[in-house]
Structure formats: C-alpha cells, structure tokens
C-alpha positions as CSV (number, residue, x, y, z in Angstrom):
1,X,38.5,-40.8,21.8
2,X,35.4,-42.0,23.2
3,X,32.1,-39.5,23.8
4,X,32.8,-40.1,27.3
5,X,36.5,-39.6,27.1
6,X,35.5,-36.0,25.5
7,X,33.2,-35.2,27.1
8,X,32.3,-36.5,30.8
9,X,31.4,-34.2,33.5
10,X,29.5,-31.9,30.8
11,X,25.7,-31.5,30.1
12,X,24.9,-31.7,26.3
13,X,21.6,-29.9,25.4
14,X,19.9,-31.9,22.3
15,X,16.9,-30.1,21.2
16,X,14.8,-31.6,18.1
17,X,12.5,-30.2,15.5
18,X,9.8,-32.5,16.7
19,X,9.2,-30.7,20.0
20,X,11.6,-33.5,22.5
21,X,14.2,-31.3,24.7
22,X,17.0,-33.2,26.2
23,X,19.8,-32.6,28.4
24,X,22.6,-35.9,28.4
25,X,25.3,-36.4,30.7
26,X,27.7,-39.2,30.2
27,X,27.9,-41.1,33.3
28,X,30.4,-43.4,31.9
29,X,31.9,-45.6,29.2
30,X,28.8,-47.3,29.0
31,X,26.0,-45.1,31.4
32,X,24.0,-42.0,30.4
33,X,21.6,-40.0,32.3
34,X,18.7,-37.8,30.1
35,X,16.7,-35.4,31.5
36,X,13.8,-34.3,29.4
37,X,13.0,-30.7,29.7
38,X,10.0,-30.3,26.9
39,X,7.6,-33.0,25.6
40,X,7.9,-36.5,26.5
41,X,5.6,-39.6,26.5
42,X,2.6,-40.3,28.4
43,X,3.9,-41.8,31.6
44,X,7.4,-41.3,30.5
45,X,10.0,-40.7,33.6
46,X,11.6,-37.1,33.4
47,X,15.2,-38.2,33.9
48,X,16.4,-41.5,33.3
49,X,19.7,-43.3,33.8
50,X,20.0,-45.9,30.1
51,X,23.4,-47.9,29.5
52,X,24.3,-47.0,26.3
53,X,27.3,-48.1,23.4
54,X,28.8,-45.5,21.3
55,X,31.1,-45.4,18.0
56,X,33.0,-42.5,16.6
57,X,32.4,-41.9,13.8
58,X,34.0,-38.6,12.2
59,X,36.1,-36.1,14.0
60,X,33.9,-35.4,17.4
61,X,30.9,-37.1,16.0
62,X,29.5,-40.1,17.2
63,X,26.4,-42.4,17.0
64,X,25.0,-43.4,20.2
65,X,22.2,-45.9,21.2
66,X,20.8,-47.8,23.9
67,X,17.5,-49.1,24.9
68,X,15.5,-48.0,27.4
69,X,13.3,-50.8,30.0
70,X,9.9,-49.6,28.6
71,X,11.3,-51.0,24.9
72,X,12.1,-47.8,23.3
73,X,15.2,-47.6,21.4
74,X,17.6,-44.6,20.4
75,X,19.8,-44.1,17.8
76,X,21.4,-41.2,17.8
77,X,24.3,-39.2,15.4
78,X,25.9,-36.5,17.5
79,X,28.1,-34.3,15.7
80,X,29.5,-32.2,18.3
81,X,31.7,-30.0,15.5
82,X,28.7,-28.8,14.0
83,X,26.2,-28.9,16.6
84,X,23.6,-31.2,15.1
85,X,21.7,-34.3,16.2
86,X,19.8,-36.6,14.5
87,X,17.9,-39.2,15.9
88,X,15.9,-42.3,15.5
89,X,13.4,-44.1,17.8
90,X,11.1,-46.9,17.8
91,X,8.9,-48.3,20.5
92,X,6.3,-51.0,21.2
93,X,2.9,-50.1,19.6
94,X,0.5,-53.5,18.4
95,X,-1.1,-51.2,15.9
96,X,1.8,-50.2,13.9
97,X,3.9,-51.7,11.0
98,X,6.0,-54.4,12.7
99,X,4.4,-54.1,16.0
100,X,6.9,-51.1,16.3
101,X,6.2,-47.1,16.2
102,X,8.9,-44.8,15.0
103,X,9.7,-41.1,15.5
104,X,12.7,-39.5,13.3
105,X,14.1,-36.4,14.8
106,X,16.5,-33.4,13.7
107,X,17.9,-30.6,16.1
108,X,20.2,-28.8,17.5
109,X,23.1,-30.6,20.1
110,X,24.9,-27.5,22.4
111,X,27.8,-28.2,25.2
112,X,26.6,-26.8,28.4
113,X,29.1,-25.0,30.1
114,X,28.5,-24.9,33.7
C-alpha cells in the first residue's frame, strides 16, 4: 500500500533533533504539501507544495524524496509503526564538498488526528 493509499487526508507531524518542525500532507500519488512550523532557511517559503516518489519499504514504513525548485533534495525514511523519521538533505552551496551542503536529521513522525 502506498503512503498515500494509508495515509491521505491526514497531517503527519515530523519533528527532527536538528531544530526543523514539519507538518506533511499527501496530496497525492505523487504531490506533497509541507508546512514548516519551527526553523527553516533564510528565505525559505513556509509551506510548499513538492511532487514527490515514495517506496515501501517495511510494514508502514517508507522512504520518500523529492526535490524542491530551489535545488534542495529530501530523502526521507518514515516509519509510521514506530514513529521515527530520518532524513537526509543536500542543497546548492559553491563552498562546500561537491558544490553541495548536507544536513542529516533524526526525529520524531506523529499522525495528526484532526
């Protein structure tokens, strides 16, 4: 079953270690809205709509990515049965290894319930 499949219509609260607070809906198959609601980057949007692909991966765990238009890229593990997220980005920077900048993050993934 696909994340959307299991999960369209909610709002899933990811919260990291690093201080980035998210709330995710699934639009879609293939469409995601994000809403930060702590720490974001300079000039970054507050909510964004990002097409996005998805595999599953383990019983209600998935890894989810997409690319955003400024170049910044998320790859994400959601584990929905435990309630954890981990997540990887990288972005455009001239100064850092591979013209790219990283970020790993760890946190916490809840289902809203409305």
């Amino acid at each position: 079953m696909s994340v959307f499949e299991k999960y369209q219509g909610k709002r899933v609260d990811v919260n990291y270690e690093t201080g980035y607070h998210f709330v995710i809906e699934y639009l879609s198959e293939n469409e995601l809205k994000w809403t930060a609601l702590a720490k974001r980057a300079e000039g970054a949007p507050e909510v964004e709509k990002e097409l996005y692909d998805s595999y599953e991966i383990g019983e209600d765990e998935y890894m989810i990515n997409w690319i955003e238009e400024t170049g910044l890229v998320v790859s994400q593990i959601a584990n929905f049965r435990e309630g954890t997220a981990y997540a990887f980005m990288t972005w455009p920077d001239e100064n850092a290894h591979g013209h790219r900048a990283k970020l790993l993050h760890k946190g916490t993934l809840t289902v809203l319930e409305d």
